[in-house]
C-alpha positions in Angstrom: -7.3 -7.9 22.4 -8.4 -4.5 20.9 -10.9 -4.2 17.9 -9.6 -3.8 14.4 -11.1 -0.3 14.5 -8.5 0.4 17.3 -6.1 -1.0 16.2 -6.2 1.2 13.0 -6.7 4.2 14.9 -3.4 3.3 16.8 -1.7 2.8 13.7 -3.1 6.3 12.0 -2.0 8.0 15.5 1.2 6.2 15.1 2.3 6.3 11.2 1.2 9.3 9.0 3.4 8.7 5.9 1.2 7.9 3.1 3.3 5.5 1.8 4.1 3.6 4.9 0.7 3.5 5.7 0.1 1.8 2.2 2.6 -0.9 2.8 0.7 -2.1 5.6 -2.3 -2.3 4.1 -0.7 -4.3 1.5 1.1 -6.1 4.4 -2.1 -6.6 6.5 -4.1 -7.7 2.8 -1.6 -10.5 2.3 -2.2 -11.5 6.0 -5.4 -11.9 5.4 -5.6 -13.9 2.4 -3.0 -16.3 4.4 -5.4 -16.7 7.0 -8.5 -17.5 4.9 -6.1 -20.2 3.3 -4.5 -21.2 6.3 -8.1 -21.2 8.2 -6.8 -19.1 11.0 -7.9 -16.1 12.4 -8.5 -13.7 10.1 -8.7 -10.5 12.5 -5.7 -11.5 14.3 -3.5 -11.7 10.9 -4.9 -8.5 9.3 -4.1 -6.7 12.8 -0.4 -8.7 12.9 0.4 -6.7 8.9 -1.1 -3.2 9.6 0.5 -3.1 13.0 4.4 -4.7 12.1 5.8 -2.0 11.3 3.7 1.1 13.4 6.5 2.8 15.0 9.2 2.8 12.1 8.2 6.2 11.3 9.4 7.6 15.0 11.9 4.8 15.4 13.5 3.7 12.1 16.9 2.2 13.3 17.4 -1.2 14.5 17.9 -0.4 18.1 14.4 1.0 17.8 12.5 -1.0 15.7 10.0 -3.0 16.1 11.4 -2.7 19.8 9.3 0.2 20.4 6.2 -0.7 19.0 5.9 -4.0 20.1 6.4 -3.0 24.0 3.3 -0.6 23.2 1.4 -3.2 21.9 2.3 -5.6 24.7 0.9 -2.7 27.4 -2.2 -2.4 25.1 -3.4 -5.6 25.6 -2.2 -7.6 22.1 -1.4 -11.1 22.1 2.2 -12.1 22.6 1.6 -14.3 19.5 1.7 -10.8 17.5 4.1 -9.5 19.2 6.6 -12.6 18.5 5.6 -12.7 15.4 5.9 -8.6 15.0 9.5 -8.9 16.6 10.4 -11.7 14.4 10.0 -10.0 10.9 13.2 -7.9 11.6 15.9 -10.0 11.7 18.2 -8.6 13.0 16.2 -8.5 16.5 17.1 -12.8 16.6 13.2 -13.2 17.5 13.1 -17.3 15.9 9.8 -17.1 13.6 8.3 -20.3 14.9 4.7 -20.0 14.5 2.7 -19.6 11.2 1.6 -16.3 11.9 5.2 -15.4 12.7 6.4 -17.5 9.1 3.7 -15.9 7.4 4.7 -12.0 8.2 7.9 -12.4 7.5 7.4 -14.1 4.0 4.9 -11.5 2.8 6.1 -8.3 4.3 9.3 -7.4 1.8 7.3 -9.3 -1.1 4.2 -7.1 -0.8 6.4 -4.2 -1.0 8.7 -5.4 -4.1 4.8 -6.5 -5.8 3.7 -2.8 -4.7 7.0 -1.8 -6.4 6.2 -3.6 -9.7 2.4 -2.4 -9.8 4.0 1.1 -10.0 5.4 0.5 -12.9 2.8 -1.3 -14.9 -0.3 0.4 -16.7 -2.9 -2.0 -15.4 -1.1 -2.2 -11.8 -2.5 -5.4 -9.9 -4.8 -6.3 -12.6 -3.2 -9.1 -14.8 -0.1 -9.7 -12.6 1.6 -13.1 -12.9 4.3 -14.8 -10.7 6.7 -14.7 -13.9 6.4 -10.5 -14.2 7.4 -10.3 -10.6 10.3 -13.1 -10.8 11.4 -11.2 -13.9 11.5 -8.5 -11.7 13.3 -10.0 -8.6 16.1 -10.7 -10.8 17.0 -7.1 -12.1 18.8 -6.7 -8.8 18.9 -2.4 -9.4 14.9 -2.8 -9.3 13.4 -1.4 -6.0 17.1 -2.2 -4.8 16.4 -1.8 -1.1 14.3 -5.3 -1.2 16.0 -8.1 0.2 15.6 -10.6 -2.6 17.1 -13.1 0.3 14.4 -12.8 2.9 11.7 -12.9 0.2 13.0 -16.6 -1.0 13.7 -17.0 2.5 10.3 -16.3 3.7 8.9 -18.8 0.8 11.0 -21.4 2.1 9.9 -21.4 5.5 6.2 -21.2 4.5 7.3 -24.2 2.3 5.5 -23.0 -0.4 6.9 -22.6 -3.5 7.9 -18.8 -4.7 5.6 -18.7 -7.6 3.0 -20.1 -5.2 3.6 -17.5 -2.8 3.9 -14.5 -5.3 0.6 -15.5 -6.6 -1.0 -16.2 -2.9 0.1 -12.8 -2.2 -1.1 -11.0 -5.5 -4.5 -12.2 -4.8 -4.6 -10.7 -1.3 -3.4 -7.3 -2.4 -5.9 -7.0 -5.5 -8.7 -7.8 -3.4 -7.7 -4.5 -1.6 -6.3 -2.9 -5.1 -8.6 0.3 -4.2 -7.3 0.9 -0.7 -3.9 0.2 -1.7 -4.3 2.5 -4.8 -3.0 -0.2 -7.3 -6.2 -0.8 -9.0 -6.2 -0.6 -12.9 -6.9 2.5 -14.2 -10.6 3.1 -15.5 
């Protein structure tokens, strides 16, 4: 499998968009505090969220994504564990999410963004942020409108961990990296 440092390169060559590239940091931050609670492999995770969504800049619709990217990634060597598991946060692509890793994207990838979303909004960003601010949010449905409030319970559910659990699991994992993902509290 290639090195995190190549894999970020591939994703830099692939994805240029500032914010893009900040969703999967907070994608691939969430991964990782998953896998240091999970006691899996924490390379492996944090390369499965910076790498999920690598060709939706080139290849946004559904015929393309993650289509494209994954059949990259399978030529460069990656595990077919990521790729599943890559391939099964879209759903549309029918990919069944039966792995943890697999679970695990899914379940953090639209909630990082709506927690990114709500950072945005408040003065001291990541710092502070409870479960109930974010469940607040989630219910004023015209809030960062495009996230699927259905796949982030969904995603919960098939952790089996319960949605406050998971909001503050994933809060964690994102304010560890607050400074990369440019969400820490103003100084």
């Amino acid at each position: 499998m290639p090195t995190y440092e190549e894999s970020l390169a591939l994703f830099h060559q692939w994805t240029t968009s500032d914010s893009l590239r900040r969703h999967a940091y907070a994608v691939e931050a969430a991964m990782e505090a998953y896998a240091e609670l999970f006691n899996e492999d924490v390379t492996l995770w944090r390369i499965t969220g910076l790498l999920h969504d690598m060709d939706y800049e080139r290849y946004p619709s559904p015929e393309s994504h993650p289509y494209v990217g994954t059949t990259l990634l399978r030529e460069k060597g990656y595990p077919e564990s990521m790729i599943n598991a890559i391939l099964g946060h879209a759903p549309y692509t029918g990919t069944p999410r039966t792995t943890l890793l697999a679970k695990t994207l899914f379940a953090v990838d639209e909630l990082a963004g709506f927690i990114t979303a709500v950072a945005y909004v408040r003065p001291t960003r990541l710092e502070g942020m409870a479960p109930k601010s974010v469940r607040k949010k989630l219910k004023d449905k015209a809030f960062a409108a495009a996230v699927s409030r259905a796949d982030i319970q969904q995603g919960a559910e098939e952790l089996g961990i319960e949605l406050s659990r998971h909001i503050s699991n994933v809060i964690a994992g994102m304010h560890k990296h607050a400074d990369r993902l440019e969400l820490a509290a103003p100084v």
